[in-house]
Structures are given as C-alpha cells and as structure tokens.
LOZARO-374531 format. One line per 8 residues: number of its first residue (from 1); their letters; for each residue x, y, z of C-alpha. Coordinates in nm, 4 decimals. Each point is the difference from the previous one (the first is absolute). Last residue first. Example, Ala and Ser with C-alpha at 12.3 -4.5 7.8 and 13.67 -1.06 7.14 Angstrom:
<atoms>
2 = sa = 1.3670:-0.1060:0.7140 | -0.1370:-0.3440:0.0660 $
</atoms>
This chain:
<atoms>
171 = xxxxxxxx = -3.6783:-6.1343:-5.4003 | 0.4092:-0.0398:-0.0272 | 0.0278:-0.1298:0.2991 | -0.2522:-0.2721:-0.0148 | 0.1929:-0.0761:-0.3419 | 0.3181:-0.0099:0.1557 | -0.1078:-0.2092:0.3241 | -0.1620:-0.2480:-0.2105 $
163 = xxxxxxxx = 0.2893:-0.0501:-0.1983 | 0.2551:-0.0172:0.3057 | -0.2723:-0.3170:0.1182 | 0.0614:-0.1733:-0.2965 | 0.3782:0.0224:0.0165 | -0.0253:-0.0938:0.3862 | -0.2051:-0.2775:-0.0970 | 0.1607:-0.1628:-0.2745 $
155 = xxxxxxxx = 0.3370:0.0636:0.1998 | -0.1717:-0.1709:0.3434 | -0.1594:-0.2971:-0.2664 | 0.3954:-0.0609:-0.1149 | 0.0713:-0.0350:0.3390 | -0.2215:-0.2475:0.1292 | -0.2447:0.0912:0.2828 | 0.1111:-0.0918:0.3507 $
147 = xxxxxxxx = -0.0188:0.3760:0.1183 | 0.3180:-0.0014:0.1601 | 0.1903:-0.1539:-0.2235 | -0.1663:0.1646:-0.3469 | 0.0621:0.3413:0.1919 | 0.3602:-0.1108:0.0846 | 0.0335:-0.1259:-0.3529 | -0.1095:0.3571:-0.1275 $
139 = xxxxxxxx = 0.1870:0.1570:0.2145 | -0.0744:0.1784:0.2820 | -0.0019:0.4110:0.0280 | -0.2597:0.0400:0.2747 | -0.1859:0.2628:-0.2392 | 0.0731:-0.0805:-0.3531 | -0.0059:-0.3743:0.0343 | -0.2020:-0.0786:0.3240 $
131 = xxxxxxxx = -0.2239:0.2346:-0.0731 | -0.0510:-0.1074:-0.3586 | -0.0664:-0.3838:0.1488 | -0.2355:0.1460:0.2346 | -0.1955:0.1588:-0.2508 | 0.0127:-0.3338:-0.1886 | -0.1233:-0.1425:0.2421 | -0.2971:0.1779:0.1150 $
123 = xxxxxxxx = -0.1198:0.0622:-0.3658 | 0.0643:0.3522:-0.1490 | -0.2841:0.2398:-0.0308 | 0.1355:0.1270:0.3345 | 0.3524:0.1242:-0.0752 | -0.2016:0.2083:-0.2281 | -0.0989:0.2286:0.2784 | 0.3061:-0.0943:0.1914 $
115 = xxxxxxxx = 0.1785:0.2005:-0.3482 | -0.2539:0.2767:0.0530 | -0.0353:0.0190:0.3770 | 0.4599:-0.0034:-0.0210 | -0.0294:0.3277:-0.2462 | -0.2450:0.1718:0.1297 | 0.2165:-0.0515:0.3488 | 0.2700:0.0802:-0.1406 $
107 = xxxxxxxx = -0.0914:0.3264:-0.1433 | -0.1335:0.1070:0.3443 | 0.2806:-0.0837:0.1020 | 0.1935:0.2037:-0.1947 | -0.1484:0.3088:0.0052 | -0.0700:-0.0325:0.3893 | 0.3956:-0.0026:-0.0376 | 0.1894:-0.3904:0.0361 $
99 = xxxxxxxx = 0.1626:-0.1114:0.3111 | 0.1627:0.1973:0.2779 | 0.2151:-0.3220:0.1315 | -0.0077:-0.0248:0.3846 | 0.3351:-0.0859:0.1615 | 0.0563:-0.2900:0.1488 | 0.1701:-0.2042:-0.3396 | 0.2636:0.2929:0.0549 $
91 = xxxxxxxx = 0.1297:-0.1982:0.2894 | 0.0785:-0.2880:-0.1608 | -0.1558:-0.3741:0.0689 | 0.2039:-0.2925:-0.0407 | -0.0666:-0.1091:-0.3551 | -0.0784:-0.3923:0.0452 | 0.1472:-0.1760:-0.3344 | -0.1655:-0.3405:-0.1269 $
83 = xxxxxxxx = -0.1741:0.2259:-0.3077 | 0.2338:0.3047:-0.0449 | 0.0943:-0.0717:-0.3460 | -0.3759:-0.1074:-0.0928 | -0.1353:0.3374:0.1248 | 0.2592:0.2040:-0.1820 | -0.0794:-0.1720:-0.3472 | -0.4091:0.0600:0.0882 $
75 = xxxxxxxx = 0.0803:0.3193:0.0056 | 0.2199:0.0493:-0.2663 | -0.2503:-0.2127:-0.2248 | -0.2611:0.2642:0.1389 | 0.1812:0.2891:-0.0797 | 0.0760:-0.1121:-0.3253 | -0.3589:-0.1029:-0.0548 | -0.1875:0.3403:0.1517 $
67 = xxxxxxxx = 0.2402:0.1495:-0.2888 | -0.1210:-0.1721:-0.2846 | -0.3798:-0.0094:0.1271 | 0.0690:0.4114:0.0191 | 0.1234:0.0507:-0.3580 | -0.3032:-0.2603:-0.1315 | 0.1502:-0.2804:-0.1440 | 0.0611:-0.1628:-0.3476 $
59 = xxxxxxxx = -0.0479:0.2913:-0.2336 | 0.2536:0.2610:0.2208 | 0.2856:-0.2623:-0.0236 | 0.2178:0.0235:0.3231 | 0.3406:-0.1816:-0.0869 | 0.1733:0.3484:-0.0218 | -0.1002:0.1276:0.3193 | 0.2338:-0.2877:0.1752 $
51 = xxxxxxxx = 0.2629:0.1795:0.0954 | -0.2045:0.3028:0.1892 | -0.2720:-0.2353:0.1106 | 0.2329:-0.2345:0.0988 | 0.1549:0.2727:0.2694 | -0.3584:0.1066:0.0707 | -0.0706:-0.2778:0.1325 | 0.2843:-0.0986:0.1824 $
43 = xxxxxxxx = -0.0801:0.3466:0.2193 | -0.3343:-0.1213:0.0024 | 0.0907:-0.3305:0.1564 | 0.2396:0.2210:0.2508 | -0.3245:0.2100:0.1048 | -0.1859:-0.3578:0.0095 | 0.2557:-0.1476:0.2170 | 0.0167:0.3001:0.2034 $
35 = xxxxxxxx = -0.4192:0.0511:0.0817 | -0.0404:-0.3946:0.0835 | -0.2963:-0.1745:-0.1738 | 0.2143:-0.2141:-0.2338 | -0.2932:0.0164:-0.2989 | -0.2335:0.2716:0.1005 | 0.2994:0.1865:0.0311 | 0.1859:-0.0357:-0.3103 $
27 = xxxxxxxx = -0.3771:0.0639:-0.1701 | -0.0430:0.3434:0.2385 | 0.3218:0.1212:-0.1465 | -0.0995:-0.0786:-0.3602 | -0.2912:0.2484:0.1129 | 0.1974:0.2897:0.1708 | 0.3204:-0.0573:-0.2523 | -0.2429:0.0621:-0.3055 $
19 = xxxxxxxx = -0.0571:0.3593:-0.0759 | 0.3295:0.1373:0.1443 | 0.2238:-0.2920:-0.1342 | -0.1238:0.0300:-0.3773 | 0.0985:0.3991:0.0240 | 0.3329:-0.0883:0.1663 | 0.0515:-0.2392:-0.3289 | -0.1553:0.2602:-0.2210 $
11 = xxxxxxxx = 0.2758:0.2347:0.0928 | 0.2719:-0.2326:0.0023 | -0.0430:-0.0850:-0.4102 | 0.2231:-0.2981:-0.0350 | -0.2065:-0.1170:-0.3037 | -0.1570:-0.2920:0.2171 | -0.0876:0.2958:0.1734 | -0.1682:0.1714:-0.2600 $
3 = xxx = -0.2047:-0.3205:-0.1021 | -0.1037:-0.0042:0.3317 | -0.1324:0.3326:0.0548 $
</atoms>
C-alpha cells in the first residue's frame, strides 16, 4: 500500500489510513497525551506519509516501523513546538473519547505485554533511556543531560537496546 501511494494511487492511501490510523493514533497520543494534538499529529502524519511514500524502502524497515516513525517524529515535532506554551483548556477536551473496539484493544494489549515483555530483558537504564526517547520524546542530549551519562554512551545504548528489542520481537 505504500508503494501505491507513493505512486499517487488514492485508493491504497485510504486503504493504508483505515488499518493504521487507530495505532499510529495511539503513538501521537502516548507522546503529547492530549486527544486534539494527537488527532492533528495524525492528520500531519498522514500528510508526510502521502509525500513522503517514496523514501520508504521495503528492505530497510518493516511497513509498520516506517510508519510508527513518521508519526512519532510528528509527534514528538508537535510536542517540542508547544513546549513553554500553556493550552488553555477547550471544551471538547471534556468530552469522553470512545477509544479503540474490544478488537482493538485486545490487540493492543498483546501487543504492548509483548513489547513490555521484552522491555524487561533490557537493563534498568537503558530501558529508561528508550522510554525517555521514543516514549517522552527527549533528545538524545536531553536524555544524556538528565541522566548524567555521556552522550555518545546514550546513542550506543539506545542503538543497542533497539537491537534487542527487534530480535525479542521477532522470537
């Protein structure tokens, strides 16, 4: 479905968006936690997704580890633009979001016991270092920073740790 939208190909685009939007949704959210930044963060998404289909190279990345990175990049983008900035509250922030299906959540939550699964083979630190990267959405300098460890040692890490992740996953 990517290849076909990097070819302009609408219907595989709107194909691409109804199988992934719920989960690359829940990654703009886990990221700036508030229900309209993340539905605008998807919205950016999708809008780089549909230019930007052409850089994905099916060898190099899984379809889905592609897309989980744009949306996280946008994300984490978003979240440094509004860092300083108080949102005043909006009215549709009170209303209850329905969430994912039973279909999807249970999905999720395979999904989330097997990554936290392999989450824990990793050392204390270092799983706290991929947190704070992929999850919280700092820097690698602001990781090295806060965690008083030199920042070449954060990337050896974090590249290290990414590894382990894969091949847990891939078990």
């Amino acid at each position: 479905m990517i290849a076909r939208t990097a070819l302009g190909d609408r219907a595989a685009f709107s194909a691409l968006y109804d199988r992934t939007a719920a989960k690359l949704f829940s990654v703009s959210m886990r990221v700036l936690g508030e229900t309209a930044a993340a539905e605008d963060a998807l919205q950016d998404t999708f809008e780089k997704i549909w230019r930007q289909s052409g850089r994905f190279r099916a060898g190099k990345y899984s379809p889905m580890s592609w897309l989980i990175t744009v949306a996280r990049n946008t994300a984490i983008d978003r979240l440094r633009q509004r860092k300083g900035q108080a949102a005043p509250m909006e009215e549709a922030d009170w209303v209850a979001d329905p969430g994912p299906g039973p279909e999807e959540a249970a999905i999720a939550r395979s999904e989330a016991g097997r990554v936290g699964a392999c989450m824990g083979e990793l050392k204390p630190e270092h799983r706290q270092a991929i947190q704070s990267a992929y999850l919280d959405g700092l820097s690698y300098a602001e990781i090295s920073q806060r965690q008083d460890i030199p920042l070449n040692t954060i990337r050896t890490w974090l590249r290290r740790s990414l590894q382990t992740l894969k091949d847990c996953l891939s078990r």
